[in-house]
Every structure is written in C-alpha cells, then in structure tokens.
C-alpha positions in Angstrom: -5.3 -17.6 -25.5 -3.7 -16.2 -28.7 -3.0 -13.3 -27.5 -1.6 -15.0 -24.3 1.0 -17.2 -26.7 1.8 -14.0 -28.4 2.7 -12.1 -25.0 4.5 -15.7 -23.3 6.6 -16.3 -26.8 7.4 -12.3 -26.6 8.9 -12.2 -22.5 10.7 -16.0 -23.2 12.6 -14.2 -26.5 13.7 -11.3 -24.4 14.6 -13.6 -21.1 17.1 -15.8 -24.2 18.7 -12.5 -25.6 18.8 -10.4 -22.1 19.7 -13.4 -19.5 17.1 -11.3 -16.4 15.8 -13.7 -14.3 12.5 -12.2 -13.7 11.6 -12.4 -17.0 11.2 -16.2 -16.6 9.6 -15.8 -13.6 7.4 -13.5 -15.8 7.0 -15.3 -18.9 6.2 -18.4 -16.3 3.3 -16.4 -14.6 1.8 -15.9 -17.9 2.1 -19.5 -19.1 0.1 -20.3 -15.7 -2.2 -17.9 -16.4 -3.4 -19.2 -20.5 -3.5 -22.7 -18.4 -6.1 -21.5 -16.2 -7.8 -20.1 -19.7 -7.5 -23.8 -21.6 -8.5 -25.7 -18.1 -11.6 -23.8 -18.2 -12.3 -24.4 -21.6 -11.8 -28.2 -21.3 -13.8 -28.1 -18.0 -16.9 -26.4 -19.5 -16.8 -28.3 -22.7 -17.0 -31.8 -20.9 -20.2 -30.6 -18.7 -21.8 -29.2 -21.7 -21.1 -32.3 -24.1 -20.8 -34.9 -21.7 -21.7 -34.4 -18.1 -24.9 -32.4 -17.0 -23.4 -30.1 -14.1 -23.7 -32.6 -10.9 -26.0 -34.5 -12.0 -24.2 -37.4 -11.4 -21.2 -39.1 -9.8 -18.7 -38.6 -12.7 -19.9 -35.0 -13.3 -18.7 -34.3 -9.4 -16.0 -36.2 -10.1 -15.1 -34.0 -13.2 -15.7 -30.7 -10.8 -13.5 -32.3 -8.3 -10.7 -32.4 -10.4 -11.1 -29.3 -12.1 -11.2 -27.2 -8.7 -8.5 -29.2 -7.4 -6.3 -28.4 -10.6 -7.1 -25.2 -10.9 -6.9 -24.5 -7.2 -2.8 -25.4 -7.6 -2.0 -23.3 -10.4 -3.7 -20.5 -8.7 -1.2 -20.7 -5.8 1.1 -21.6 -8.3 0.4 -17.9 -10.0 1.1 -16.4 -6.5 4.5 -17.8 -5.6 5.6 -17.0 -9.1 4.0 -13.3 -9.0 6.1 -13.1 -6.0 9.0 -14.5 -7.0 9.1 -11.8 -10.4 8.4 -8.9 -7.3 11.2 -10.2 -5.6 13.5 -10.0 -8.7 12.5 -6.4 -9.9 13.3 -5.5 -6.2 17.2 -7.9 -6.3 15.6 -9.2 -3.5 15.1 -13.2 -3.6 12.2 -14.8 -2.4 12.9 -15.7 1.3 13.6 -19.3 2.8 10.6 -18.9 5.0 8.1 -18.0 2.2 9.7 -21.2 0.4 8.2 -23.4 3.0 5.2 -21.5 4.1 4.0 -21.9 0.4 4.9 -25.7 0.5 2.6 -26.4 3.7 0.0 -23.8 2.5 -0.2 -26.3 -0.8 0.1 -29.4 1.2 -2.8 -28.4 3.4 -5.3 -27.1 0.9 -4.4 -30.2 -1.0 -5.2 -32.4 2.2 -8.4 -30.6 2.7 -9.4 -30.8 -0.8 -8.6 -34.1 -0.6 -11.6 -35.1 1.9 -13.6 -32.5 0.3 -13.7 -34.3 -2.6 -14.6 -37.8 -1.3 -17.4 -36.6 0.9 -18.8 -34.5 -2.3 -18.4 -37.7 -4.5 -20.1 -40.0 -2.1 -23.0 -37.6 -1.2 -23.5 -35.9 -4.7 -23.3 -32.5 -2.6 -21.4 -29.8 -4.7 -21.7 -27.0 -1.3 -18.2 -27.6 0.0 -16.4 -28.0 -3.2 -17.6 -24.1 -4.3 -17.0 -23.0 -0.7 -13.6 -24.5 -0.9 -13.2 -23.0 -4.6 -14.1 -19.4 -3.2 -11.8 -19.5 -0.2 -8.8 -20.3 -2.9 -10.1 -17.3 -5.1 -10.4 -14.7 -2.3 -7.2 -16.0 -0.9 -5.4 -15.5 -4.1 -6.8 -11.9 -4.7 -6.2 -11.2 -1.2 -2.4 -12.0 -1.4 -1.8 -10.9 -4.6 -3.2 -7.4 -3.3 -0.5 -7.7 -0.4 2.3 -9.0 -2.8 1.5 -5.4 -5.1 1.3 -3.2 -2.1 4.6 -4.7 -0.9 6.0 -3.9 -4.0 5.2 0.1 -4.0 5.7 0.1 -0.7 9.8 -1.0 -1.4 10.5 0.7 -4.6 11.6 3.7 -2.8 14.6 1.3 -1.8 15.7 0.8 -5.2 18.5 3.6 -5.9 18.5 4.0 -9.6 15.7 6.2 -10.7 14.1 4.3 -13.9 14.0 1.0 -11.7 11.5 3.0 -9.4 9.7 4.4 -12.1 9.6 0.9 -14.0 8.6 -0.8 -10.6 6.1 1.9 -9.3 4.1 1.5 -13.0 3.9 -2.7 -13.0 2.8 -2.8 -9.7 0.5 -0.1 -9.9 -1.0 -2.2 -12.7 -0.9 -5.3 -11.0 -2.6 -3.8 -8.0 -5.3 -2.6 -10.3 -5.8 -5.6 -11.8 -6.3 -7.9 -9.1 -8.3 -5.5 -7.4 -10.5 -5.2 -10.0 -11.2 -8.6 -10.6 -11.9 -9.2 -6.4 -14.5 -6.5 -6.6 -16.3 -7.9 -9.6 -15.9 -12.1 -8.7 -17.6 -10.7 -5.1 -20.4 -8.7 -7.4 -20.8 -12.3 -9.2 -20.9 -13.6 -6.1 -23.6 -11.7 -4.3 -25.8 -12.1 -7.6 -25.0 -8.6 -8.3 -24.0 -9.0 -11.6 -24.4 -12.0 -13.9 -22.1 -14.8 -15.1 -22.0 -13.3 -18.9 -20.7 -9.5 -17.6 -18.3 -11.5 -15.1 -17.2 -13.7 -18.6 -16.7 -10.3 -20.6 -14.8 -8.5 -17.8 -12.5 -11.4 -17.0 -11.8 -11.6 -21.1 -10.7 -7.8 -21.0 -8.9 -8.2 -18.2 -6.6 -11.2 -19.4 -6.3 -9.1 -22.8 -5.2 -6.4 -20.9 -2.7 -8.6 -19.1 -1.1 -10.3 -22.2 -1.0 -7.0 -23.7 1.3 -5.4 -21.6 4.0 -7.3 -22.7 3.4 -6.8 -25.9 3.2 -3.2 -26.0 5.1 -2.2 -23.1 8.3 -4.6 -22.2 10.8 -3.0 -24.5 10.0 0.3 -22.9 9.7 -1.4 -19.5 13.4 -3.1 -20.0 14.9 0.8 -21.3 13.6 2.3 -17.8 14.5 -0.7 -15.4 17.7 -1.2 -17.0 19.0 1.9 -18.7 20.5 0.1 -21.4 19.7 -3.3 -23.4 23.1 -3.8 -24.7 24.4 -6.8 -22.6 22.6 -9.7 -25.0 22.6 -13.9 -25.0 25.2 -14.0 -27.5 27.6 -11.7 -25.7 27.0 -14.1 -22.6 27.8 -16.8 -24.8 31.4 -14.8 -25.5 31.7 -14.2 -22.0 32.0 -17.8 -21.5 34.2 -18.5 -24.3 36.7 -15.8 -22.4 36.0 -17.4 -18.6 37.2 -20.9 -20.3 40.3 -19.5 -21.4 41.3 -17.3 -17.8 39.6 -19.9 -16.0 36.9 -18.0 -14.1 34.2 -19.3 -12.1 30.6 -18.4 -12.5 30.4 -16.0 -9.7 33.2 -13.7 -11.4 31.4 -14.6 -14.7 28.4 -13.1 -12.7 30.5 -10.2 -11.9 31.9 -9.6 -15.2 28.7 -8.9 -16.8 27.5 -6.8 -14.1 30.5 -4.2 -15.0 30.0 -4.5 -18.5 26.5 -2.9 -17.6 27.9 0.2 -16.0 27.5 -1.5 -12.3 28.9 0.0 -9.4 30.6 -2.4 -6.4 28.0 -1.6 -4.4 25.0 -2.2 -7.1 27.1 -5.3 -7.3 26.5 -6.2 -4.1 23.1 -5.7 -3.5 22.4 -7.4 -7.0 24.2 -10.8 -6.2 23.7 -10.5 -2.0 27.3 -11.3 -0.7 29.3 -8.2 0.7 30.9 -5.4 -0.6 34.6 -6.6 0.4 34.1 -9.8 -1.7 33.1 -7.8 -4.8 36.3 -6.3 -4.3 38.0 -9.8 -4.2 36.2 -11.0 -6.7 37.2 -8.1 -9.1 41.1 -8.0 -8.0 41.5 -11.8 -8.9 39.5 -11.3 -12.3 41.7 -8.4 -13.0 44.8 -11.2 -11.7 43.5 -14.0 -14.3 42.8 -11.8 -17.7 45.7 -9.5 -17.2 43.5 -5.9 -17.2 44.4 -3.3 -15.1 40.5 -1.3 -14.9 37.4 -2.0 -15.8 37.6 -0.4 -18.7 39.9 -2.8 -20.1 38.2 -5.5 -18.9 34.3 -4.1 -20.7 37.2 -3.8 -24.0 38.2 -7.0 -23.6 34.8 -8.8 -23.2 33.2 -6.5 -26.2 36.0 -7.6 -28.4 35.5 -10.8 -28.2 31.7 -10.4 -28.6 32.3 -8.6 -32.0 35.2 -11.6 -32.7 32.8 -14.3 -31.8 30.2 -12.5 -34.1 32.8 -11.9 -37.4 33.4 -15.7 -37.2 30.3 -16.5 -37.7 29.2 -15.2 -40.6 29.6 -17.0 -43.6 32.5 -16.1 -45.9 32.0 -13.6 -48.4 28.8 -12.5 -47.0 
C-alpha cells in the first residue's frame, strides 16, 4: 500500500502539471486498486479478531459485504482500465460500453443481492464464493480482451513513440493479468496454496505501483515527444482566452499547436472534422491578431514566461 500511495501521488502530480486525461484515468485505476489492498486487510482482520469465518450469521454477513464491495471496484477497475486504453489510443470510450457497464453492474448487483439473503438465512457460504469467482474470472477475462484490443490498435496510432509507448503498457498489462488468471485458477484447483498465491499477488501489485514510479517520465517522453506544455502554462493560456475572448474548444485547440500538432492530429485528438479545425484556427488567428502559428506558440509562450516573472517575489 506504500508503495501504491507513492506510485498514485506520482501519476496525480504529473496529470496537475501535464493536463493528459489518461493520466487520471490512470492515477484512478491505481487508487482502485490500493482499495482492493486496504478492503482486504479490513476484511481479514475482522474474521481473525472478531468473526470465526462463517461461523455465524454476522460472519456471513461480514463476507457478504466484503464480496459485494469488492465485487464493484473490481468492475470498477475494468471500466477505468478501459477508459485509460481508450485515451492512449484518442479514442473515447464508446456510448454503448457506457451502458453495457451500467446494466453489467446493475445485474451482478441484483444477483448478489439475493445471493446474499439466501446465504444469510441458510448460513451456506457456496454461492457467495461461486458468485466471487465468476466476478474474478470475469475481470481477468476482460481485462485480457481490453489488452489485446489495445496491441491490436496501436498500429493505428501514426506517431511512432505513441506505438512504441502503447505496444510496452499493454504488453505489460497483458502480462500481468494473465499472470494472475493462471495462478488464482492454480489456487483454485488446490494446486498451489493460499501463502504462494499471497506472495505472488504482493509482487505483482509491487510490480504494478512500480511502473509508475520508475517508468512514467520515460513513458510521457515517448507517447508525447515533448513535456513542455505544463499546468502553469494552461493557467497562462487562460489568462490570454479571457482577454481575446476564446471558448474552450479553441483553448483546446491552442494548446494542441503549441505541441507541434498537425490539423489533422488535431482532429483525430479532439474527434470533430478536419474543416472545423480549420475554422476554429482562422477565427483564433481573427481574435489575437496572429497571422501563423508561429506567432500564435510566440504569443502564448510569452505570456507563460510573463505570467511566471510576475510571480516571483521582488528582488529574488
């Protein structure tokens, strides 16, 4: 879990200064993931200290709520795997996959939801770990799916350190995740015991949490070529698009040229058509008075280093 805080403090620090979207969605996923981690602490110490494992009404009680918490974070962890795939790839997640994962929640939650009162009234734990399984090999199952997805569409991706950057994290996430379905079905089958499963499962979330730590600066230099465009510049940005008046979509726009964008890497990065980033450029260019875009990345760097001089304390 320290580790965890370390990695989640490390990806919500570079989503403030670098303003990309899929690092929340990241930093997010891992946040879900160190809950899973302090649920499971919670949940062990209570039967250990409190309730012998059902034994009783309340124990079942206390499993019931555990599975059915952790059952929700874990298809929590998916959608918001998914959604961070979907940003790497400027591709948002799909309407359709919005309400599938609704009803997939609002079913499971249903079912759990007579699960649970039949296991409570009958003291019979069976259903509650066959519902608990399904969830797991579910997860792993569509997590494997999400990952081959993703290597399957980096080709589409026309810059060649996005592949690259794309084509290493979901390698590793398709590691990973198969990794830890081969070993939870050894654990299952009675292959291997609970104490190798334990130790696996604690490399593997090290591993996890390291990444980030180790590995997201050099991640951000290949996916984006450059980490120049920062939080405080977006915060001059907007100082600029009060004075010319200009909406957030050619705000948007603005800071996508000011990272060496191209109309069409425009385009496909914000999903409307090529002919309105045209608009949207000529009536920017109409409102601030530049002629280029090379005026206009002058214009907006100026006032970053402006906005940066008057902020530091005189005499210093």
């Amino acid at each position: 879990m320290a580790f965890g805080i370390v990695s989640i403090t490390m990806v919500m620090q570079a989503y403030k200064k670098y303003n990309h979207k899929y690092l929340l969605g990241h930093g997010i996923y891992l946040i879900l993931l160190n809950s899973i981690i302090f649920l499971s602490l919670i949940f062990n110490y209570v039967l250990a200290n409190l309730f012998p494992r059902f034994a009783s009404k309340p124990a079942v009680s206390v499993e019931i709520g555990y599975r059915f918490i952790a059952s929700m974070v874990s298809l929590s962890l998916l959608y918001t795997l998914l959604y961070v795939y979907g940003g790497l790839l400027q591709k948002p997640v799909s309407r359709v996959y919005k309400l599938s994962y609704f009803w997939l929640n609002a079913a499971l939650s249903i079912i759990l939801t007579f699960i649970s009162v039949h296991a409570a009234a009958s003291q019979n734990v069976v259903p509650i770990l066959v519902f608990n399984l399904s969830v797991i090999l579910l997860y792993f199952s569509l997590s494997i799916a999400a990952s081959i997805f993703l290597l399957s569409r980096t080709r589409r991706l026309r810059e060649r350190g996005k592949r690259k950057a794309v084509a290493v994290f979901g390698s590793l996430n398709l590691l990973f995740h198969i990794l830890f379905t081969i070993f939870f079905l050894l654990h299952i089958l009675s292959i291997i015991s609970n104490d190798i499963l334990i130790i696996f499962l604690s490399i593997g979330f090290l591993t996890i949490y390291a990444l980030p730590i180790f590995y997201l600066k050099r991640f951000m230099e290949m996916y984006h070529g450059t980490l120049e465009i920062t939080q405080e510049k977006v915060v001059s940005l907007g100082k600029i698009c009060k004075k010319y008046k200009i909406s957030e979509r050619e705000q948007e726009i603005i800071l996508l040229i000011c990272e060496g964008k191209s109309n069409r890497e425009i385009e496909d990065e914000l999903f409307i058509s090529l002919q309105t980033v045209k608009d949207h450029i000529y009536r920017i260019y109409q409102k601030t008075g530049v002629k280029n875009r090379v005026q206009l990345t002058n214009l907006f760097r100026l006032a970053s280093k402006n906005s940066h001089q008057n902020t530091r304390a005189p005499g210093s």
